[in-house]
C-alpha positions in Angstrom: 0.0 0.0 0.0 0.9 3.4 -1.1 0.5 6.6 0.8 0.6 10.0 0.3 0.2 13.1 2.4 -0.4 15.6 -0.2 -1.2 18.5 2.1 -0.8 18.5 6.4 -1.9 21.9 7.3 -4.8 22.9 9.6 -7.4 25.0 8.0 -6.0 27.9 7.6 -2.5 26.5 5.5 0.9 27.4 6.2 1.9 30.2 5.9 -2.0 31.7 6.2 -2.6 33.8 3.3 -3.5 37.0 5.8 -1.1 36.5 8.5 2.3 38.1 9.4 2.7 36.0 12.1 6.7 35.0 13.0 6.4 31.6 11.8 4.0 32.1 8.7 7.0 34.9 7.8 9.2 32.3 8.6 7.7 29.9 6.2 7.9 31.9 3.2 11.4 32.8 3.7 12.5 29.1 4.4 10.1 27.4 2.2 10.7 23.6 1.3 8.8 21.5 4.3 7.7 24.5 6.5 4.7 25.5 3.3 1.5 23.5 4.0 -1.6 22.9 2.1 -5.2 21.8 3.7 -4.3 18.1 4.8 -5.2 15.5 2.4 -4.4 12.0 2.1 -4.1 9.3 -1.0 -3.6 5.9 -0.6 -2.5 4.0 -3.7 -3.9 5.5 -6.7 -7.6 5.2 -6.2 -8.7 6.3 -2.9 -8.4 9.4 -1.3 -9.6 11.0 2.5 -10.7 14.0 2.2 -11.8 16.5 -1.1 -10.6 20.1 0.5 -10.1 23.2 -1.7 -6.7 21.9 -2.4 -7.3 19.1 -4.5 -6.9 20.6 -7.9 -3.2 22.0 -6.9 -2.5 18.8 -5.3 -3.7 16.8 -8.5 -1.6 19.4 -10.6 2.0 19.3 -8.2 2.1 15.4 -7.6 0.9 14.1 -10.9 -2.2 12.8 -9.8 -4.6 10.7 -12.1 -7.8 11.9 -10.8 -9.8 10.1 -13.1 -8.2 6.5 -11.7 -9.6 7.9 -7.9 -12.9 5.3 -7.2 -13.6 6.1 -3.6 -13.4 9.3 -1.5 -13.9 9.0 2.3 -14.9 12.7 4.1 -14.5 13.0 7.6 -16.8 16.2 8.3 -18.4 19.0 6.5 -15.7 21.9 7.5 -14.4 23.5 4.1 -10.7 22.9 4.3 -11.9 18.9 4.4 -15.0 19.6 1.5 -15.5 21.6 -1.2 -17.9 19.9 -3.8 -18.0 22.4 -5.8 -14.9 20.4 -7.8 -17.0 17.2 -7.9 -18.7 18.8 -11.2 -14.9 18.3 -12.7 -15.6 14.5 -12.7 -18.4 14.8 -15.3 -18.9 15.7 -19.1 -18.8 18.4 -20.5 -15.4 19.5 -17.5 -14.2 15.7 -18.4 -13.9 13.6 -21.7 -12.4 10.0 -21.8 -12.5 8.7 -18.4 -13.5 5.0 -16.9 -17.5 4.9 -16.8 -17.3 3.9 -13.3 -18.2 6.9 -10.9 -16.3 8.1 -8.4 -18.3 7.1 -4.8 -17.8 9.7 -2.2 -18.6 8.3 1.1 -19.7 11.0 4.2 -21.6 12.2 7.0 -25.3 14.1 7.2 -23.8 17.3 6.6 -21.7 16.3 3.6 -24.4 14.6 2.0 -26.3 18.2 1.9 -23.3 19.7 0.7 -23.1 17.6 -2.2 -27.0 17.4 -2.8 -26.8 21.2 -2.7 -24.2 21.3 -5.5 -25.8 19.0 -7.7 -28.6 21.1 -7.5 -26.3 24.1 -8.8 -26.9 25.8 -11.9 -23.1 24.9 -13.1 -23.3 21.6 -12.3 -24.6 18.9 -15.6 -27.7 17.4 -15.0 -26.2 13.7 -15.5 -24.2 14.5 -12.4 -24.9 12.3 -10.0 -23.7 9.7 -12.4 -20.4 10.3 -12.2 -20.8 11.1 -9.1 -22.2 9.3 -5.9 -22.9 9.9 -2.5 -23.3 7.3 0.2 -23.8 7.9 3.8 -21.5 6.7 6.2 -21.9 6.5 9.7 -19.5 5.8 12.7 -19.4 1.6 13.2 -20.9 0.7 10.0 -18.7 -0.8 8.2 -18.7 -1.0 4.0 -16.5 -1.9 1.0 -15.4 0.5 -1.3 -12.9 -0.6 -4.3 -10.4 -3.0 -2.9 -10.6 -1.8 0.3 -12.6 -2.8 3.4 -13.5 0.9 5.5 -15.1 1.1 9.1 -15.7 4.8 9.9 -15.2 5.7 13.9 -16.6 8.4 15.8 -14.5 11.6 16.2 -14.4 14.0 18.7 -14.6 17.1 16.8 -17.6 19.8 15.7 -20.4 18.3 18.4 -23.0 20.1 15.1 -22.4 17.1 13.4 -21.3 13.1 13.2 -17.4 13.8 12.6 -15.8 10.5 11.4 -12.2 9.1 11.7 -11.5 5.8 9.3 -9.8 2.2 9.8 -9.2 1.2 6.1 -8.0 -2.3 5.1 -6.6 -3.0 1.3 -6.4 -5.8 -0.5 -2.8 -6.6 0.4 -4.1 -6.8 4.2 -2.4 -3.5 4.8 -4.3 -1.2 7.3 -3.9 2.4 8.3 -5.9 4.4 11.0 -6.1 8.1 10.0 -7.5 10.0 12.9 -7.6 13.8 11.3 -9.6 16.3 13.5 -10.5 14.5 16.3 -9.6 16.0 20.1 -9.1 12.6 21.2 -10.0 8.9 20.7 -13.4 7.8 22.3 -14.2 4.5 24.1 -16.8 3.8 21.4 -13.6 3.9 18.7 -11.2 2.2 21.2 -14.1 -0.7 21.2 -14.8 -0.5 17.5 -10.6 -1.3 16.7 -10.1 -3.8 19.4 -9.2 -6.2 17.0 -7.8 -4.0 14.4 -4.5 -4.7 14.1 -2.3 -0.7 12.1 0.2 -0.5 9.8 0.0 3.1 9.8 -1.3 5.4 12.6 -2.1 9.1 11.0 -2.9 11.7 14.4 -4.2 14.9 14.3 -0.9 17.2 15.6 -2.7 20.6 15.1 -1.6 21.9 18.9 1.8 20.8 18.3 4.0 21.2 21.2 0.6 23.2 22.8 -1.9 21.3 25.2 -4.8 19.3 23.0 -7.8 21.3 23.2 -11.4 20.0 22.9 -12.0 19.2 18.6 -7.9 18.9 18.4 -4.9 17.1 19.6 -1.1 17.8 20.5 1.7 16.2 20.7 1.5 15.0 24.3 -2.2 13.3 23.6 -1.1 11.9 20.6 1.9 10.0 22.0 -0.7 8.8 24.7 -2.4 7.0 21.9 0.3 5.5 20.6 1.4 4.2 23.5 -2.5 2.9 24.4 -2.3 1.4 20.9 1.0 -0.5 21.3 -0.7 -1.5 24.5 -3.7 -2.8 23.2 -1.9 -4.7 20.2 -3.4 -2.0 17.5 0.0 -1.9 17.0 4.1 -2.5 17.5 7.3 -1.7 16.8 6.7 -2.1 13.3 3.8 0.2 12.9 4.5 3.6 10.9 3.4 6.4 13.6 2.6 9.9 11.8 1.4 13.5 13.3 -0.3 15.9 10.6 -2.9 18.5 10.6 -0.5 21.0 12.1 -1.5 24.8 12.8 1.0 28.0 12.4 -0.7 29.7 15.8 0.5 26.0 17.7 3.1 24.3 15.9 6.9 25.0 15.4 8.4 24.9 11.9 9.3 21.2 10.4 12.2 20.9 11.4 11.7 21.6 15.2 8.2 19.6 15.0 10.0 17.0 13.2 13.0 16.9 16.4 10.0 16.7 18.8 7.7 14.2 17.3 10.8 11.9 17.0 11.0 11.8 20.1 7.8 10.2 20.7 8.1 8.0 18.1 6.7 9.7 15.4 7.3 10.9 11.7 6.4 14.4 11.5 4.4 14.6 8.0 4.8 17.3 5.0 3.3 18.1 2.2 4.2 15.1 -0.6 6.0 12.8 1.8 5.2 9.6 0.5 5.5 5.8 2.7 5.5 2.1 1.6 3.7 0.0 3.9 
């Protein structure tokens, strides 16, 4: 299994387009690892977590085949995780010569409105919803998208609406947890994985060094649950441990959050970094 963290900043991006702030000054001086896109994840070539408003520039700076993508999993409705407005890419007349096989974009209550909402819009073709389709997905229910087996888990995040972490298992019996936006891991999801067994553990980081607050986590919390997952036998010394999501009002630059998160035994993520499993 493939991965790819194509962007690993908090909503706002890195440096933050209005800000003057010491580190977002920093970042544009520095550049390389310290500029951050809205996070966004793509495993293999054909399914990707999250469809934020940097999708396009992602698909354009890594070379990305967005007509091979088959599944899309959203974890909430905020607009640096969705923007469906791009959805009306997938179909004619934005798209000629692709695979007749929609894309299936899998979400919560909220996202489902969202997209409903934009295939209602005057830009978007009426054969729409053909290319592209909405299922609901709801925390515990498990489903198969693709080659992949997905159980979405309950976040702790925007109490408006039913945020949603993932446990996805490919083909190859490969298995990553991504746990984006969540201010900690409920009993529910520590219940729901007890017999998940992770080759990769992605953690919300956007506190950084700071204390976790209520819809995010730091670095302190997030080395908690590694050590409750190596505990529980989620996971061992051969799991891949990465912190993401990271915020310019929290988080030092990379290469001080990278020093730190090493020493919890993480991999501190960047935009583009790529991992075999």
């Amino acid at each position: 299994m493939k991965i790819q963290y194509l962007g690993t900043a908090a909503a706002e991006g890195w440096p933050a387009p209005f800000c003057r702030c010491e580190k977002c000054n920093a970042a544009r001086v520095q550049k390389g690892k310290n500029i951050r896109s809205r996070s966004q994840m793509l495993v293999n070539n054909d399914l990707l977590i999250d469809f934020g408003p940097d999708t396009f520039y992602h698909s354009l700076l890594y070379g990305i085949q967005m007509d091979e993508l088959r599944t899309v999993l959203l974890t909430h409705s905020h607009t640096d995780h969705f923007h469906p407005a791009d959805l009306y890419l997938r179909a004619i007349p934005y798209a000629y010569g692709q695979s007749a096989e929609a894309l299936h974009v899998f979400g919560n209550e909220k996202c489902e409105t969202m997209y409903c909402a934009a295939a209602l819009h005057h830009e978007a073709p009426d054969h729409f919803e053909s290319f592209v389709r909405f299922h609901p997905a709801k925390a515990f229910q498990s489903f198969c998208s693709g080659d992949y087996e997905i159980l979405p888990l309950k976040a702790i995040h925007d109490p408006r609406e039913n945020c949603l972490l993932y446990a996805v298992k490919g083909s190859d019996q490969k298995t990553i947890f991504y746990g984006n936006d969540t201010g900690s891991v409920c009993e529910e999801t520590w219940t729901a994985i007890k017999n998940w067994y992770f080759d990769l553990v992605s953690l919300d980081c956007t506190m950084g060094n700071q204390p976790s607050c209520a819809t995010h986590l730091g670095l302190e919390d997030a080395a908690l649950i590694r050590e409750k997952m190596l505990e529980n036998g989620n996971a061992d010394s051969n799991t891949v441990f990465v912190i993401t999501h990271f915020s310019h009002g929290c988080t030092p630059l990379h290469e001080e959050m990278s020093a730190l998160g090493r020493e919890k035994g993480f991999l501190t993520a960047y935009d583009g970094m790529e991992l075999n499993l």
